[in-house]
C-alpha positions as CSV (number, residue, x, y, z in Angstrom):
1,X,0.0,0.0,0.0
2,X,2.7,2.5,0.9
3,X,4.6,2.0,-2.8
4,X,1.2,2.7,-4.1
5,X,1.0,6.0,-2.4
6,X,4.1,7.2,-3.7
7,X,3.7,6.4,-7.3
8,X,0.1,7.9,-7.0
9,X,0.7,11.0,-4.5
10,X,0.9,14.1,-6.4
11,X,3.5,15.3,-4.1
12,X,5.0,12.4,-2.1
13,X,7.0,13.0,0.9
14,X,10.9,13.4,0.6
15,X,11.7,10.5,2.4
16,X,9.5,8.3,0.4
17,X,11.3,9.9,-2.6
18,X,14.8,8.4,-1.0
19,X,13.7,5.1,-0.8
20,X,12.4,5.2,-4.2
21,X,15.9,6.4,-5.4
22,X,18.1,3.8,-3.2
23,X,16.0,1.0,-4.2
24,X,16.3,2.0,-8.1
25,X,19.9,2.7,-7.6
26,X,20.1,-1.0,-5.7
27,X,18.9,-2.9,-8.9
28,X,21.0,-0.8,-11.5
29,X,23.9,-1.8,-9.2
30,X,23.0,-5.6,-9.6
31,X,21.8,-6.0,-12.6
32,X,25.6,-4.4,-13.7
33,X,27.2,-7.1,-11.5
34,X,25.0,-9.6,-12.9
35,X,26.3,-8.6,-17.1
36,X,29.4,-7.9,-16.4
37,X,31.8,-9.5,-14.1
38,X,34.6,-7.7,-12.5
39,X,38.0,-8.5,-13.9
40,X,39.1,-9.3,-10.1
41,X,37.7,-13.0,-11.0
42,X,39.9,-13.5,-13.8
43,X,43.0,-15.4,-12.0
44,X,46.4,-14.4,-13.7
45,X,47.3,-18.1,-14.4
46,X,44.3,-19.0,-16.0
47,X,44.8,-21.6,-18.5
48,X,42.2,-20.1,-21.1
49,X,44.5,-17.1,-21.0
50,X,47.0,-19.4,-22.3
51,X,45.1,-21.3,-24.8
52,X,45.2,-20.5,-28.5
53,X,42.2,-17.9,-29.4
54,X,40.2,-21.0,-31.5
55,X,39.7,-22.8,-28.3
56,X,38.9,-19.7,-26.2
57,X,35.8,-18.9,-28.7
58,X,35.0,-22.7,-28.5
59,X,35.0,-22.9,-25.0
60,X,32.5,-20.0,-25.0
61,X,30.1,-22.1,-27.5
62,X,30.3,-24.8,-25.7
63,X,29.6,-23.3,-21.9
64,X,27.0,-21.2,-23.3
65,X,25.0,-24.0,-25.9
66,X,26.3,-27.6,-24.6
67,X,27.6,-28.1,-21.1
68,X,24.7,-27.7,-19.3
69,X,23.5,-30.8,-21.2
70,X,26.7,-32.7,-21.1
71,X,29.0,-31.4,-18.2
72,X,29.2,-31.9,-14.7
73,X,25.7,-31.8,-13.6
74,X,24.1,-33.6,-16.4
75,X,25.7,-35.9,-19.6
76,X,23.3,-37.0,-21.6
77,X,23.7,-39.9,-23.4
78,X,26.7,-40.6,-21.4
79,X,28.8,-37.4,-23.2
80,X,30.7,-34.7,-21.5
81,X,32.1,-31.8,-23.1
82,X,33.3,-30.4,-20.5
83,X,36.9,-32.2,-19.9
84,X,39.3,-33.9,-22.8
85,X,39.5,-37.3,-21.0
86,X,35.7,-38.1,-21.2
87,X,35.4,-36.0,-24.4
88,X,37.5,-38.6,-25.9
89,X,35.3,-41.4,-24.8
90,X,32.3,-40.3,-27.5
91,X,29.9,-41.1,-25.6
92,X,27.0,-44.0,-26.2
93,X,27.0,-42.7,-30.2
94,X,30.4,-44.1,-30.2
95,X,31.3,-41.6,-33.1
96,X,34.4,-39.4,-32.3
97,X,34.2,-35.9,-31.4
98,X,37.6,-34.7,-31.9
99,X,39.7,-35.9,-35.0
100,X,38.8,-35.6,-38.8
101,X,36.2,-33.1,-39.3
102,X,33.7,-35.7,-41.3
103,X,33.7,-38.4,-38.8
104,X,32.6,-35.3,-35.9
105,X,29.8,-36.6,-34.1
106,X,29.5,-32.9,-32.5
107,X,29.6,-31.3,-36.7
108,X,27.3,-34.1,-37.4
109,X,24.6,-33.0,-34.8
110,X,25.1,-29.4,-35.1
111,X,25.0,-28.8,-38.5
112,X,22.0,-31.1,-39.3
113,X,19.2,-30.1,-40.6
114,X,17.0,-32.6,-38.9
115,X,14.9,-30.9,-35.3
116,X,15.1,-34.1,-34.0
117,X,18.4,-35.3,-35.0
118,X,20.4,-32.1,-34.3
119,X,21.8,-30.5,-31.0
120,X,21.4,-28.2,-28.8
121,X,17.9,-30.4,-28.4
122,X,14.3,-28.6,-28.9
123,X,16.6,-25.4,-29.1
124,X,17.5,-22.6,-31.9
125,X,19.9,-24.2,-34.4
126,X,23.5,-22.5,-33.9
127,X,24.4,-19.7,-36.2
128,X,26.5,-20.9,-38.9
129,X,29.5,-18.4,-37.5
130,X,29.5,-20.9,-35.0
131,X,29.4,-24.0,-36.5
132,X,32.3,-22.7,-38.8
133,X,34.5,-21.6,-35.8
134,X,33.7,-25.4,-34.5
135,X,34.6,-26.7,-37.4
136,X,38.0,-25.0,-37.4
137,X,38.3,-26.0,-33.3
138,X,37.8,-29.7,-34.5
139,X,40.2,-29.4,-37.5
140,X,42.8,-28.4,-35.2
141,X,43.1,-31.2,-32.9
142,X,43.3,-29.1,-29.6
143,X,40.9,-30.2,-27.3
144,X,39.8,-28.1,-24.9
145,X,42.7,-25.9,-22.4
146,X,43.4,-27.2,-19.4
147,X,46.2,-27.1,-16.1
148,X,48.9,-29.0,-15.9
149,X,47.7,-30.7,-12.6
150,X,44.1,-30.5,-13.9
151,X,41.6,-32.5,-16.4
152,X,39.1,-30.0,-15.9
153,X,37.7,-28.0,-18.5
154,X,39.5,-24.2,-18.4
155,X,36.0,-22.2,-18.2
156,X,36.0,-18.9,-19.2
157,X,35.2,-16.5,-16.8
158,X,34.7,-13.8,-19.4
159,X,31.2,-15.3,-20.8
160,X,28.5,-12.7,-19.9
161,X,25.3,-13.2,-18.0
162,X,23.1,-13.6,-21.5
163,X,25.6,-16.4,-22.7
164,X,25.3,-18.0,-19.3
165,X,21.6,-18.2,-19.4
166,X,21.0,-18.3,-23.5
167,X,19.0,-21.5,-22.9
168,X,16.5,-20.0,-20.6
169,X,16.4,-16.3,-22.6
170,X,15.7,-18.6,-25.6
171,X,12.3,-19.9,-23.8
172,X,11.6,-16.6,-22.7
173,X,11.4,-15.1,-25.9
174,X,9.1,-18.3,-27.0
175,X,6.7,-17.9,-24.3
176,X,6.7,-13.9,-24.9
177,X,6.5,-14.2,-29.1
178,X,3.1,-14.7,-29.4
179,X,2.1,-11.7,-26.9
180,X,3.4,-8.9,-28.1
181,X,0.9,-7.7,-30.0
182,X,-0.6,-6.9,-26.8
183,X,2.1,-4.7,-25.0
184,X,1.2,-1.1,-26.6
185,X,-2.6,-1.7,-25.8
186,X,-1.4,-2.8,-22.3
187,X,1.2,0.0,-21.5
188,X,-1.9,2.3,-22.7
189,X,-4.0,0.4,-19.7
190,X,-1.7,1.6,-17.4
191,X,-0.7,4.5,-18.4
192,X,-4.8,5.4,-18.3
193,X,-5.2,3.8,-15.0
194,X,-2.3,6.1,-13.6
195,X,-3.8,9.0,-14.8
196,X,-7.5,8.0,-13.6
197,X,-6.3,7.3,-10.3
198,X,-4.2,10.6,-10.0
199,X,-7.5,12.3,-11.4
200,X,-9.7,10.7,-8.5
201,X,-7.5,12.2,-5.8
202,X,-7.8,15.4,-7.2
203,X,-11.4,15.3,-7.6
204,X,-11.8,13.9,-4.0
205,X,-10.7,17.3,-2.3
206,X,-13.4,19.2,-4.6
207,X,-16.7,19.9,-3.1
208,X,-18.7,20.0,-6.4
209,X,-22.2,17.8,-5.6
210,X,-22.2,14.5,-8.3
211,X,-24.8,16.5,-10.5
212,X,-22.3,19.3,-11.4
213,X,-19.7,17.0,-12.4
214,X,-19.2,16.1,-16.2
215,X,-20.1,12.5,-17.3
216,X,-16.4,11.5,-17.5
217,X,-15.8,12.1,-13.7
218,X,-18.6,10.3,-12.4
219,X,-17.7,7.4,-14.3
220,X,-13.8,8.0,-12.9
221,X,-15.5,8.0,-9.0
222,X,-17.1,4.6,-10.0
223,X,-14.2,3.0,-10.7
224,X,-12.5,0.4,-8.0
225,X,-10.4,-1.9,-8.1
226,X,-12.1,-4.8,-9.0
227,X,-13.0,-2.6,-12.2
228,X,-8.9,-3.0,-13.2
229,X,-8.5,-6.4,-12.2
230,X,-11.4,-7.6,-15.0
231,X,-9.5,-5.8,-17.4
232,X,-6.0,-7.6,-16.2
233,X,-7.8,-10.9,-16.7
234,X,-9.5,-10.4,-20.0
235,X,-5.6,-9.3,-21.4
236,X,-4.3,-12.4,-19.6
237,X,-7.0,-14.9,-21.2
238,X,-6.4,-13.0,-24.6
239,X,-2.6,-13.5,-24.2
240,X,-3.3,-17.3,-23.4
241,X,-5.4,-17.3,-26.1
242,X,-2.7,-16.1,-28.9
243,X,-0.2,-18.8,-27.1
244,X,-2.4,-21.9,-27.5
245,X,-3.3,-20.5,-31.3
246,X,0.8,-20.2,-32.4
247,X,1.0,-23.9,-30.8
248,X,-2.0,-25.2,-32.4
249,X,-0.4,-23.3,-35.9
250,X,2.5,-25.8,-35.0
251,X,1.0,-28.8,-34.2
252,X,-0.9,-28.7,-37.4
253,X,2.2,-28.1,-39.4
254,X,3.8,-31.3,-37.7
255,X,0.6,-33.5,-38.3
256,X,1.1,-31.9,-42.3
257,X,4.4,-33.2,-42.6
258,X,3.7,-36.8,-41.1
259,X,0.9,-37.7,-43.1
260,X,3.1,-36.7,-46.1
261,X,5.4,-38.8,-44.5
262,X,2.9,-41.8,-44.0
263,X,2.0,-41.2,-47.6
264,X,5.1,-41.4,-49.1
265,X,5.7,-44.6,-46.8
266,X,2.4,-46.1,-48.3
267,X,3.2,-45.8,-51.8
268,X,7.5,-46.6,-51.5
269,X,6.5,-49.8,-48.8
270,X,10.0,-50.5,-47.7
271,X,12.1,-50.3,-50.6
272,X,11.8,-46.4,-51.8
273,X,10.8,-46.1,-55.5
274,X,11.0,-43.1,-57.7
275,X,9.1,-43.3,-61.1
276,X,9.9,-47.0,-61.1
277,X,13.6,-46.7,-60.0
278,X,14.4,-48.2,-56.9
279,X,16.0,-45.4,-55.1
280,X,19.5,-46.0,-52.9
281,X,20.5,-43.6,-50.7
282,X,24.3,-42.7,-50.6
283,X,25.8,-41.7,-47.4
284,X,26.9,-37.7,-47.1
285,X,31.1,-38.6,-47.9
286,X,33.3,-36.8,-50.1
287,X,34.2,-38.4,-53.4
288,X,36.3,-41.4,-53.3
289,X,36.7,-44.6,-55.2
290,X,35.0,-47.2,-52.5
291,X,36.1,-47.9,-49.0
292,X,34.0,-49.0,-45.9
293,X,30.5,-49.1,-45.0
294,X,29.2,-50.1,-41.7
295,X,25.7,-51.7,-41.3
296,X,23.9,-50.8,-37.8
297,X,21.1,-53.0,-36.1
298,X,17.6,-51.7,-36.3
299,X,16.3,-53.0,-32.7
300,X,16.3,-50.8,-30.0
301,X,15.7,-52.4,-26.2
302,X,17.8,-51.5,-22.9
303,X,18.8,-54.9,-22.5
304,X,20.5,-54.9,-26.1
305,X,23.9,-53.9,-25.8
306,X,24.2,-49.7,-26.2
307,X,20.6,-50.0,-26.3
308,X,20.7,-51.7,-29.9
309,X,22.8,-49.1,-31.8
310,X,25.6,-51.2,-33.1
311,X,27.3,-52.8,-35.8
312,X,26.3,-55.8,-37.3
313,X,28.4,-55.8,-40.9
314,X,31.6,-54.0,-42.4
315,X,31.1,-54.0,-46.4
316,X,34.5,-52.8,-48.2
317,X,33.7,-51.9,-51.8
318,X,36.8,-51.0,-54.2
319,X,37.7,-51.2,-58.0
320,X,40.7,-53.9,-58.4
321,X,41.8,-55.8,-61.4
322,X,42.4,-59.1,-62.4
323,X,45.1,-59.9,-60.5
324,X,42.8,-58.9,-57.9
325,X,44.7,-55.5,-57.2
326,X,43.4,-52.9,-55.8
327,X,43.6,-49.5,-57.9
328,X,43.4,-45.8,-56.4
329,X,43.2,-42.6,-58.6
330,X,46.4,-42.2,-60.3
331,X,46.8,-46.0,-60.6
332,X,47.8,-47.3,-64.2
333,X,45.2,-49.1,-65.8
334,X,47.0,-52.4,-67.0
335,X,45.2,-54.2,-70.2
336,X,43.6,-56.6,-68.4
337,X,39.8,-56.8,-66.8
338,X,38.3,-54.5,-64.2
339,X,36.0,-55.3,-61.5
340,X,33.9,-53.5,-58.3
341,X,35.1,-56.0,-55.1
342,X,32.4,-56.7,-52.6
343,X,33.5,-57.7,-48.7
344,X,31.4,-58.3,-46.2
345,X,32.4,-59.1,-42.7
346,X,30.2,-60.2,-39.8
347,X,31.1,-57.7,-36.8
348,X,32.2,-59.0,-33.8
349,X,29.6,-60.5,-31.5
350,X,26.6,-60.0,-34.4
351,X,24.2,-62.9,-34.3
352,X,25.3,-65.5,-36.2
353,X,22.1,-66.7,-36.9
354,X,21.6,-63.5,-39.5
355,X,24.5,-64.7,-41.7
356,X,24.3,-68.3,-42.7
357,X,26.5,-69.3,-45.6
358,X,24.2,-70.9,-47.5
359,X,22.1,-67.5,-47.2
360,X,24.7,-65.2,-47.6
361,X,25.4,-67.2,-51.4
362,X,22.3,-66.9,-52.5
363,X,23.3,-63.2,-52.4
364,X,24.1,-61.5,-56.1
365,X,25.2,-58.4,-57.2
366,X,23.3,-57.5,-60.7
367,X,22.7,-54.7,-62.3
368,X,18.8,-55.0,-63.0
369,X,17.2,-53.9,-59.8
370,X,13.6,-56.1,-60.3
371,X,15.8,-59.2,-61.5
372,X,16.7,-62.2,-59.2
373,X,19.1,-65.0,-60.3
374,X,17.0,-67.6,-61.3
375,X,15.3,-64.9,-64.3
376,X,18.3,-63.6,-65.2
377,X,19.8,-67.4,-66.1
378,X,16.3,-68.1,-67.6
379,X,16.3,-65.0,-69.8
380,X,20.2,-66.0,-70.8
381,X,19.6,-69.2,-72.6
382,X,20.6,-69.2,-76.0
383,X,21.8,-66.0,-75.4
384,X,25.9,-66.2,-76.9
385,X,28.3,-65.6,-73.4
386,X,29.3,-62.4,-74.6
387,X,26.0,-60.9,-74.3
388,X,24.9,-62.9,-70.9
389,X,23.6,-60.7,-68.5
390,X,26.4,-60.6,-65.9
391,X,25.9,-61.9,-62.2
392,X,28.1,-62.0,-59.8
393,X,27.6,-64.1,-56.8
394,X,28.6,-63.7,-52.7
395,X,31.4,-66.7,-52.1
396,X,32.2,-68.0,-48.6
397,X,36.0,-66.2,-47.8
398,X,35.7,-67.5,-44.2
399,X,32.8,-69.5,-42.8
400,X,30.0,-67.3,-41.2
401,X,32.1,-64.6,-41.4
402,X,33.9,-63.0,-44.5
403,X,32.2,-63.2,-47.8
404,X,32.9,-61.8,-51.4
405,X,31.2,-61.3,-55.1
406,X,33.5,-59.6,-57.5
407,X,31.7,-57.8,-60.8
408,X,33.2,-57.6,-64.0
409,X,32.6,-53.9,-65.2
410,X,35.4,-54.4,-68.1
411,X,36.9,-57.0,-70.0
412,X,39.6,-55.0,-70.9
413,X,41.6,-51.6,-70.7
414,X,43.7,-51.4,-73.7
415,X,42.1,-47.8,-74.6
416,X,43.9,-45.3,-73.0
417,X,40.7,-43.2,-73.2
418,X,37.5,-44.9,-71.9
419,X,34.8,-44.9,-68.9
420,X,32.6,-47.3,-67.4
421,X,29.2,-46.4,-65.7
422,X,26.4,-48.1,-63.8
423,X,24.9,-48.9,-60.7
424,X,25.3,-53.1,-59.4
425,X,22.3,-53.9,-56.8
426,X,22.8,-56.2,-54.2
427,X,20.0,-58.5,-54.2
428,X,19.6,-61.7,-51.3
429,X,18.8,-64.0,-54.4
430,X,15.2,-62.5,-55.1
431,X,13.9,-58.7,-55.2
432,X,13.7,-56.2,-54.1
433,X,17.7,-55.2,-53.5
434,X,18.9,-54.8,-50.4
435,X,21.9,-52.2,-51.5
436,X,23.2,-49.9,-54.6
437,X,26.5,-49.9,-55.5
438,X,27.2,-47.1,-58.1
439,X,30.5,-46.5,-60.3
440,X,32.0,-44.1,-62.7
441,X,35.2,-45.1,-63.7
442,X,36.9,-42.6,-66.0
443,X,40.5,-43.9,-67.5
444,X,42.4,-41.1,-68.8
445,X,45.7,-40.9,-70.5
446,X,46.0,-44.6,-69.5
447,X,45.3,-44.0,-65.8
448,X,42.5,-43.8,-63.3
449,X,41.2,-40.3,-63.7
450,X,39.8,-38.5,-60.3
451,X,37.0,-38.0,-61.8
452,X,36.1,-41.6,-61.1
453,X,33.7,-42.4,-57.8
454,X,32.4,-45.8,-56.4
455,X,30.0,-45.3,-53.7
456,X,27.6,-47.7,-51.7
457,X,24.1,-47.3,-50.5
458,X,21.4,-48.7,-48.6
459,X,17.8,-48.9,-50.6
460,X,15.8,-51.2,-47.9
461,X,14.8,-49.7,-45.1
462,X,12.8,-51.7,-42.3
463,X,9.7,-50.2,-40.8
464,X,11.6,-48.3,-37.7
465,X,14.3,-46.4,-39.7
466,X,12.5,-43.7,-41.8
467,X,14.1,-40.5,-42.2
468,X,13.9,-37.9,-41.0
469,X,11.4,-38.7,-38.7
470,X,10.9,-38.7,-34.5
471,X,11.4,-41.9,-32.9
472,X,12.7,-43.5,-35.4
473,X,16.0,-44.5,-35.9
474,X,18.3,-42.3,-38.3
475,X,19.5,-43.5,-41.7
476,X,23.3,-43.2,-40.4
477,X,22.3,-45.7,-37.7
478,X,21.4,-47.9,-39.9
479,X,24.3,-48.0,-42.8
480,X,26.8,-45.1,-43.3
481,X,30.4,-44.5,-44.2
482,X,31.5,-43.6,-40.8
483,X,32.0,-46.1,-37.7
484,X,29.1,-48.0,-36.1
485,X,29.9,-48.7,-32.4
486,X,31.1,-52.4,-32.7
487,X,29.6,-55.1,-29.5
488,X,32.3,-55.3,-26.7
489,X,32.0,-58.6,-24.5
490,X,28.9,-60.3,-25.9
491,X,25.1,-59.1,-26.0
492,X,21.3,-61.0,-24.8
493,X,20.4,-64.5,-26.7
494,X,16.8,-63.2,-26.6
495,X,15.4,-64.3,-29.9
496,X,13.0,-61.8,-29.8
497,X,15.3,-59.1,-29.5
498,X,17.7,-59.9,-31.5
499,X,14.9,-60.4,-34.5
500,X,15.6,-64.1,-34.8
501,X,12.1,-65.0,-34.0
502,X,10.7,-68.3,-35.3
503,X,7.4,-65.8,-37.5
């Protein structure tokens, strides 16, 4: 009652004036404290002083958009950022954070363009200055600064109060987006109820009977309280109103994109099809000619080892010849045959029961998508050899666990000028195919141009790994060019779990 005397006292009394003035002068002085710290806290040995400028900035990304998610108090998905020894450890992903900037977990999540697949989680996306300057941090190898005597992470004591809290400024402005149409018509409340207020006092010390009044005073005298406080709620209720419409806007928008999403599932079934082409996806890599692919598992249990996200196959695909070479860009191409290799290795501790060899060799690579082998060998006789379709089948390297199929793509290199183009599908002895494996093999001058690519893809996808889409599992889990988390000291014989299921 007594601070609304002085705010609505024509002439309040001096002392009341004071404690106005100390009490405004109070906040200024904390809310300065608050932004900006006092360089007393900076200690002279600090090791961030010492650090290279790179990891400074990255330190200040990482305290304001990641630690509080993966540091001391909380590491989700058994990551923290916050010191190099258990930065090293990756976490359940098992992907490295530090190292090449393409096998990045931390790039990987940032820099997606998936909301439910990229970090910091049901946040603003980080600006792009700050994904580059990451990018550079991971490039150089650094780590994060620390002591000598020390693992703990060098925090900067520079990073302002906003960067602190960016996480909880971020919600704010969510919750206060939708209701600020309303501020102008609400400081105009105010601003009228401070001057009605101000004109009742002044109308109180008049003797003037309610007759000689004008219209607009009497209705001022009428006013009370309880007058103010409807008009509080009815802005409240409107602001809730204009909240629960911009979430309604976005739940709509979500349940747009899913049944787009359950449409396009509908009409591609499991294998994806494109105007009649099966469609493979190729993993985000840089050129190359072959290399490694990793297939993941597509359960996911807490009783599965890292809850199910691990490797189950290592599939090597390169161009050799036939002298079973292996040739790189630059190679010489001799005048003999060329061929695209096919490995594939069962990962250590992957259920055996997946990778029979008499299931694994009914396996061909072929490069008709909607062809199995026993149609292609039915559509070949009478056909001269020259002109047989060409299969290649998956042969036993080392029982129930290395395999191979090695496609001719020429019979011979004499030109010193020629390519070879296509893609081979990797079928388990009937459609649809399983995996794409598309070459371009330019020979230049005699030698493997670098224009020349051999990549590998995945085409089947079972009914939990759609992407992008929440609670599923992503496509990298499921087969990419990077490393899957291999099984370390055996998993559960549970059938069920581990998809072996008599069905």
């Amino acid at each position: 009652m007594n601070y609304f005397l002085i705010f609505t006292n024509p002439h309040p009394p001096k002392i009341a004036l004071s404690l106005a003035r100390q009490s405004l002068r109070t906040l200024l002085v904390f809310l300065f404290l608050l932004v900006v710290q006092p360089a007393s806290l900076i200690a002279t040995d600090s090791p961030v002083r010492e650090a290279s400028p790179i990891q400074v900035e990255a330190v200040k990304i990482l305290e304001a958009r990641c630690i509080r998610c993966h540091g001391t108090d909380q590491s989700e998905s058994n990551l923290r950022l916050d010191r190099n020894d258990l930065m090293k450890k990756n976490g359940s992903a098992g992907n490295p954070i530090l190292g090449m900037e393409n096998e990045s977990e931390l790039i990987r999540r940032i820099s997606s363009n998936d909301p439910t697949y990229r970090m910091p989680k049901d946040e603003s996306p980080l600006p792009e200055s700050e994904i580059e300057l990451l990018r550079q941090w991971i490039r150089t190898g650094e780590g994060l600064p620390h002591s000598d005597t020390s693992h703990e992470t060098a925090v900067n004591p520079q990073l302002t109060f906003w960067e602190r809290h960016s996480s909880t400024i971020d919600k704010i402005e969510a919750f206060d987006k939708p209701i600020r149409v309303l501020y102008v018509p609400a400081l105009i409340f105010l601003l009228i109820a401070f001057w009605s207020e101000r004109r009742k006092r002044t109308l109180a010390r008049t003797t003037l009977e309610n007759h000689q009044r004008s219209f607009a005073d009497r209705f001022l005298i009428r006013l009370r309280w309880h007058h103010y406080l409807v008009v509080a709620v009815g802005f409240t209720m409107f602001g809730r109103l204009l909240q629960n419409r911009e979430k309604i806007d976005q739940i709509e928008t979500q349940l747009q994109l899913v049944q787009r999403e359950n449409k396009e599932l509908k009409e591609y079934d499991s294998v994806n099809k494109k105007e009649g082409q099966v469609v493979v996806y190729r993993p985000k890599h840089p050129p190359r000619l072959g290399g490694m692919y990793y297939r993941g598992n597509d359960e996911r249990n807490p009783e599965l080892f890292n809850g199910g996200y691990y490797r189950t196959a290592s599939m090597e695909v390169g161009l050799f010849d036939s002298n079973d070479q292996q040739l790189q860009w630059g190679d010489k191409a001799s005048s003999n045959e060329l061929y695209i290799r096919l490995d594939i290795q069962r990962a250590p501790f992957a259920t055996p029961e997946l990778f029979h060899d008499d299931t694994m060799e009914q396996c061909i690579l072929t490069p008709r998508a909607d062809s199995d082998e026993e149609s292609i060998l039915q559509k070949a006789k009478g056909v001269a050899p020259s002109l047989n379709p060409s299969i290649a089948k998956l042969v036993t390297i080392e029982p129930s666990k290395h395999w191979r199929a090695r496609y001719r793509i020429a019979a011979s290199t004499e030109n010193l000028d020629e390519s070879y183009s296509g893609m081979l599908y990797l079928t388990p002895g009937s459609p649809p195919p399983h995996y794409g494996i598309e070459y371009r093999v330019k020979i230049k001058d005699g030698v493997i141009s670098d224009e020349s690519e051999i990549w590998m893809g995945t085409s089947y996808l079972t009914a939990t790994v759609v992407v992008p889409r929440k609670d599923t599992i992503p496509l990298s889990e499921w087969f990419d060019f990077l490393p899957i988390p291999e099984i370390a000291g055996g998993n559960t014989h549970d059938p069920k779990l581990l998809g072996i299921e008599p069905k």
